[in-house]
N, C-alpha and C positions, 0 to 999 in steps of 0.2 A: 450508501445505505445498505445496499444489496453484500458489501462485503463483510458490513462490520457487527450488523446487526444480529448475524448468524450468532454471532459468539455472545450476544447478552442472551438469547431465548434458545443454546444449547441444550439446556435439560429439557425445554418442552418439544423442539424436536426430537431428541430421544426416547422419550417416552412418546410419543404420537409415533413414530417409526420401530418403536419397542427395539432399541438398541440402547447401547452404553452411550457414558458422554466418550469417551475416549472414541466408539465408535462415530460417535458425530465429530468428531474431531476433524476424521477422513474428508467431511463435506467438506469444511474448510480448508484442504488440503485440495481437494479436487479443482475446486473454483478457482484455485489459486495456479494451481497448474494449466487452467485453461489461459487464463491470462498470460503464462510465460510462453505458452507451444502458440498462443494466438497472436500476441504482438510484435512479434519480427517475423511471420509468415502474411498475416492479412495486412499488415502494414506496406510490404514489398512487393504483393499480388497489387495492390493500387496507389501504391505511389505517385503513376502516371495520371491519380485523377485531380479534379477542384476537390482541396483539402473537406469544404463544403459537404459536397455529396459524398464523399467519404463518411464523415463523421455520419452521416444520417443514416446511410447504410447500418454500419459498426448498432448504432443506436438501437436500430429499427430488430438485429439479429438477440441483442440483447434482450429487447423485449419481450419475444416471442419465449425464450428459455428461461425467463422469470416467470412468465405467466407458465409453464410447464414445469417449475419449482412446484407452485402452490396445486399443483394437481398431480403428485408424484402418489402415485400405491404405495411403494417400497423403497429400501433400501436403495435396491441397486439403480432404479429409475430416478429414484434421486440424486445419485453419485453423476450419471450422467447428464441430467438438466445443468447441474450449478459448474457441469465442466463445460459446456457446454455455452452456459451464459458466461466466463469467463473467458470465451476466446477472443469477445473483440473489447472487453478492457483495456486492456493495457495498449491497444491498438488505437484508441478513442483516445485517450490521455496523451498518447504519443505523439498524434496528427493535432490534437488542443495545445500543443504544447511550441509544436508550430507556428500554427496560427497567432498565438499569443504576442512568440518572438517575432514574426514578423509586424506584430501590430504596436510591438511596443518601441517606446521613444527610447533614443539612443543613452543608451546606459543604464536605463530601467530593463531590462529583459529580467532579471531576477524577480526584481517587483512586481512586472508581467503574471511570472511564472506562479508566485506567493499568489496572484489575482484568483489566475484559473482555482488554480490548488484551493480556494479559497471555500468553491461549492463542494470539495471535500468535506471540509471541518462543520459547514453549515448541516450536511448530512449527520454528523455526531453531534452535533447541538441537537439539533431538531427531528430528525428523521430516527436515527436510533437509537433514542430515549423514546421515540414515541410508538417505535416498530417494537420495542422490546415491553412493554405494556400491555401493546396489541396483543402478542406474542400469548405474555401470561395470563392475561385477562379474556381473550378471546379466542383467538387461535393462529398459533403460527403459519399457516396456509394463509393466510390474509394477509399478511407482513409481504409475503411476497407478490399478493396480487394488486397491493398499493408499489410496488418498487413497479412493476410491469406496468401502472397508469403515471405513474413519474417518468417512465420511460417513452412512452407514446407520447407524453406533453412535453415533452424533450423533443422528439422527431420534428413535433411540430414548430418548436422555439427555436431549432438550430434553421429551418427555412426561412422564416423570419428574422431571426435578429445576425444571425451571422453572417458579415460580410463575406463577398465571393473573391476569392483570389485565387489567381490561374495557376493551374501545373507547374509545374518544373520541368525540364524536358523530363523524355521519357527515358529509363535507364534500366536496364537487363537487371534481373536476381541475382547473378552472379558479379553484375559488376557492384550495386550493392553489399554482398555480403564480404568483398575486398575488404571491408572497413575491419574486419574480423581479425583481419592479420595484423593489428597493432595490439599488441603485449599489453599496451596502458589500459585499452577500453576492458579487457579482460579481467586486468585487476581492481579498476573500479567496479568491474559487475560482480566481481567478486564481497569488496568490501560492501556493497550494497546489498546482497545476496547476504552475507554474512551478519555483519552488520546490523543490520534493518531484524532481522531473524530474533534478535532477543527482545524485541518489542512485542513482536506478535506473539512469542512465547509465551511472554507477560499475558497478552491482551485476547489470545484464543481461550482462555480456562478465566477469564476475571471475573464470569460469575459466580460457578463453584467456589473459587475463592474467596469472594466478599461475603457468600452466604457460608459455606461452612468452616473459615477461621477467623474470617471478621467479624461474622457474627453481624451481618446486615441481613434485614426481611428480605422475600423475596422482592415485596412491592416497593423494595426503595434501590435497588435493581437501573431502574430507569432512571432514577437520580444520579448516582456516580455515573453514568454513562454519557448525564450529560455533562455531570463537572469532565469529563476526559473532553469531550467534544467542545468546552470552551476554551480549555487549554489549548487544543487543537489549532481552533481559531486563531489564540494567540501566539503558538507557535509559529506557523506558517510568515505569519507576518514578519515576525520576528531573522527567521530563517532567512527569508529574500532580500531583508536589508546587511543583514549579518554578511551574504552571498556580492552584495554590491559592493560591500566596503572590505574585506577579503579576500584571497585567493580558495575558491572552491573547494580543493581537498582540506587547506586548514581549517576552513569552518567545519567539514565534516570530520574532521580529527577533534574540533573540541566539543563537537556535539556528541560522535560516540564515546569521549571521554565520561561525559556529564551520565551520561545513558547508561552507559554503564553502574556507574556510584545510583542512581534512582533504582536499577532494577537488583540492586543489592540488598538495597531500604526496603523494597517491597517484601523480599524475605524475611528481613530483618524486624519491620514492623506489621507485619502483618495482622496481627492479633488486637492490631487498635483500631478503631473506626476513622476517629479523628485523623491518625497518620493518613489512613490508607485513602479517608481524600484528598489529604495535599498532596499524595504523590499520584493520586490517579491525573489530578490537576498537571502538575510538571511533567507526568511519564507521555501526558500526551503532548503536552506542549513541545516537549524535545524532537518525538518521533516524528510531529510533520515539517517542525523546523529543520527536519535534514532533506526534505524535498524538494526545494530548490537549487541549493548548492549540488547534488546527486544529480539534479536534473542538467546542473549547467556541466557539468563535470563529466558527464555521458557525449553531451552533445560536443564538447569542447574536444573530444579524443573520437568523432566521427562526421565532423565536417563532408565528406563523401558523397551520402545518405545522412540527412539531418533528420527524416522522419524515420529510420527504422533504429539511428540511433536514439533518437528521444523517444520512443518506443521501449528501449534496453531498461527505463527506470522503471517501468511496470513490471516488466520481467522481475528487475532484480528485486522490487519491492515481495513480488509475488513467490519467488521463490524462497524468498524471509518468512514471508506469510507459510510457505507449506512447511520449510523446514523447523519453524518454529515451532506451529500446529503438533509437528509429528515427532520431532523431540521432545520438547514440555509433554507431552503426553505420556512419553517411557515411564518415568518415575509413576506414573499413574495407576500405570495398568502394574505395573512392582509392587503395589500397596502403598507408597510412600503418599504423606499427605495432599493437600491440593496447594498447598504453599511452596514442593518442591519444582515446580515449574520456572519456579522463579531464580534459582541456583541456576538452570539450563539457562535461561534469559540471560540471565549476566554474563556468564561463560563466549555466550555469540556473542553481546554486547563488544566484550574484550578483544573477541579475536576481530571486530571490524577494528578495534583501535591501531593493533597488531601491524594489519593488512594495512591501513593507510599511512601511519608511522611507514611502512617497508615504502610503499608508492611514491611518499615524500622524500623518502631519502635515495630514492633511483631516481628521482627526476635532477636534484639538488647535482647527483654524480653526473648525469647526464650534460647538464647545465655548464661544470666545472669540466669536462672534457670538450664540450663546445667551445668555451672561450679559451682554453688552452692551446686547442685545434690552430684561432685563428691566428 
């Protein structure tokens, strides 16, 4: 909720902080960055602990820099709260992600992963149609002082409801960041990084868009956000079974394929109400159906470190999230309309297909010089 919701009640942060939207763009860039600088640094400071009290910590840090969202004066105390509560994201997802796979039955780990991922999607169903309401109707200060009591009801539900399951031994920084030196996991963080970047392009600027070329109310705003969030829903699901019954990079080659073609459409039809909610419907359903096969596909090229690899999809999701933010915004601040985000969108979309088409075809080499080998 805390990530997504930014992007539906962007105009009312801007005007309540009396900056541009493009400048509010930056929040969602900063947030996003704390996530990347926080998830392979706080994930590797405690690896040595029960995954358990990890996650509560991460929880507990989170909360605090939400509730210091909704009491920000300015600008720049803003920039740093939402960096701030983004450092133990992608650190939380990382260590959940864990947990998950080791809880899940053998060959289900995908389906596991779709599970977790699952309180994702329920946050855009529910949470960010209802935060972005909030938003318009009330005051965006308040959007985030409900994420910050979602978050202390969280500290308290991971004590309760999450089983405990003990450490792993304990192992240096350095022998985890060894995982570093494989060529693959680089390239997956790239086509994820990449990749994933033309979604958020799309989805950082979706208000201005639906209101000034779609031609939707302000107050119907929280409605396409929840059609995105139940596509979400049924993406994920879709994603994790997709990931069970396929090899991992090629579901994420035909998912950027599709993501691609959808965020061309958005360009292309923009001007229609109609279109633009079947494809807010589909564009979300794609984006999170690429979160388990990414997730399994991070982890599978960092066996080593299994939590600061599974950690790397936050990252890479996060660094989508700023790159896209801050690209789709060029054309903005150029005078181009608010529909020209969506050209940037596509452009990333292509170049993850690019980057996993090249992945698939060095591992295929790889493969064909092994059996040659023997």
């Amino acid at each position: 909720m805390t990530e997504f919701v930014i992007m539906g009640i962007l105009p009312d942060i801007a005007g309540g902080l009396q900056i541009s939207i493009p400048q509010a763009g930056y929040l969602i860039t900063a947030y996003a960055l704390g996530v990347v600088v926080g998830a392979p640094t706080l994930v590797s400071l405690m690896a040595h602990r029960p995954p358990r009290n990890v996650l509560i910590w991460f929880m507990a840090i989170f909360t605090l820099f939400n509730a210091m969202s909704a009491f920000s004066p300015n600008f720049e105390v803003m920039m740093l709260s939402r960096f701030m509560a983004g450092l133990p994201h992608g650190a939380f997802f990382g260590v959940g992600s864990v947990v998950a796979s080791r809880l899940a039955d053998e060959g289900k780990v995908a389906a596991a992963l779709a599970t977790m991922f699952t309180g994702l999607t329920l946050a855009n169903v529910v949470g960010v149609p209802a935060g972005t309401w909030l938003g318009h109707n009330m005051s965006w200060r308040a959007v985030f002082l409900v994420v910050a009591a979602i978050g202390l009801a969280t500290v308290l539900a991971l004590r309760q409801l999450v089983p405990y399951i003990e450490a792993k031994g304990r192992t240096s920084l350095k022998q985890d960041l060894r995982i570093f030196r494989n060529p693959a996991l680089w390239l997956a963080l790239a086509i994820t990084s990449i990749g994933t970047g033309g979604f958020f392009a799309f989805f950082s600027y979706i208000a201005p868009l639906l209101t000034e070329v779609s031609g939707f109310k302000p107050a119907t705003i929280p409605i396409v956000m929840t059609v995105v969030g139940v596509g979400m829903t049924v993406g994920v699901n879709l994603g994790g079974r997709l990931a069970d019954r396929v090899p991992p990079l090629q579901a994420i080659l035909i998912l950027l394929g599709t993501m691609t073609a959808l965020l061309l459409c958005n360009g292309l039809f923009a001007g229609s109400q109609a279109a633009m909610l079947v494809l807010a419907f589909a564009t979300g359903a794609n984006a999170l159906a690429l979160g388990p096969p990414i997730q399994m596909l991070l982890m599978a090229h960092s066996r080593q470190a299994e939590m600061l690899g599974s950690s790397l999809g936050q990252s890479g999701f996060n660094i989508g999230n700023a790159l896209g933010a801050f690209l789709g915004g060029i054309p903005l601040t150029l005078g181009y309309s608010y529909a020209s985000p969506q050209w940037v969108a596509a452009g990333l979309a292509l170049s993850g297909v690019l980057l996993a088409m090249a992945m698939l075809a060095q591992g295929r080499a790889q493969a064909r010089l092994a059996a040659s080998g023997s």
